[in-house]
C-alpha positions in Angstrom: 12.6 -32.1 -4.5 13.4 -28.7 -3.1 10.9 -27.1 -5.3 8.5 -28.9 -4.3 9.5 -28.7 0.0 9.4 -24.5 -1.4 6.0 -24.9 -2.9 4.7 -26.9 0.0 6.2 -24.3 2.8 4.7 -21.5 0.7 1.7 -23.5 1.2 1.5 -23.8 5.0 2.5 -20.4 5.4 -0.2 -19.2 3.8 -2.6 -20.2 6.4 -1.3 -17.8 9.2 -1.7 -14.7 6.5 -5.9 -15.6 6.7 -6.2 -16.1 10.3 -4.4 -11.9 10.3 -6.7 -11.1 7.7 -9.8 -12.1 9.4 -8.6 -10.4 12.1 -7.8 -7.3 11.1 -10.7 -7.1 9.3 -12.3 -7.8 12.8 -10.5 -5.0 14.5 -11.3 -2.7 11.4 -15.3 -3.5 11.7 -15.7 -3.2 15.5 -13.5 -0.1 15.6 -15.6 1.5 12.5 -18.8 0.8 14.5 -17.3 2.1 17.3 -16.2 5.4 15.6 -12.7 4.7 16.2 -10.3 5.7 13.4 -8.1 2.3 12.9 -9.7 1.2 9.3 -8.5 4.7 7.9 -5.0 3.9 9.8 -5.1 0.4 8.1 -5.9 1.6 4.8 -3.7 4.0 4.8 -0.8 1.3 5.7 -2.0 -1.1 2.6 -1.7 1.5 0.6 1.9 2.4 1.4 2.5 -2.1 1.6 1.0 -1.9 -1.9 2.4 1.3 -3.1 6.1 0.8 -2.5 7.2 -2.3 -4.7 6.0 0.1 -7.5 8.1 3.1 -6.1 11.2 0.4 -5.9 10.7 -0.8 -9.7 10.5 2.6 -10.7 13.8 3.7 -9.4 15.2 0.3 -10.7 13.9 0.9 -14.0 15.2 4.9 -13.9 18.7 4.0 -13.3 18.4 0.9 -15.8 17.2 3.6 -18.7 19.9 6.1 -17.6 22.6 3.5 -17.6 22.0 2.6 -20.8 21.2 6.0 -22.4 24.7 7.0 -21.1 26.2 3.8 -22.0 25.0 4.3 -25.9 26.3 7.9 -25.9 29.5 7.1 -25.3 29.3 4.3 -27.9 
């Protein structure tokens, strides 16, 4: 049951991400017409949202590899 109440609030919340797409996309249209610089501002920002999970991991996965190389030296 509470996999499924997870599933189905995943669900609803999904809607509010759309509506701040579309407008942001909006925004990023009118502004590019415009001459205004707010698309290269927001790309620049979903490129740092997208980037840093993979800087995060990385790190993880350094001090994961250096754990366990020092781990089997000692062995």
């Amino acid at each position: 049951m509470r996999k499924l109440v997870m599933v189905a609030l995943a669900l609803l919340m999904s809607f509010s991400t759309w509506a701040q797409c579309a407008m942001c996309k909006a925004t990023a249209e009118s502004g590019q017409a415009a001459g205004s610089t707010e698309a290269a501002g927001l790309n620049s920002g979903i490129l740092y949202l997208m980037a840093f999970p993979y800087i995060i991991m990385a790190a993880v996965g350094i001090a994961w590899y250096r754990s366990q190389k020092k781990k089997s030296a000692t062995l």
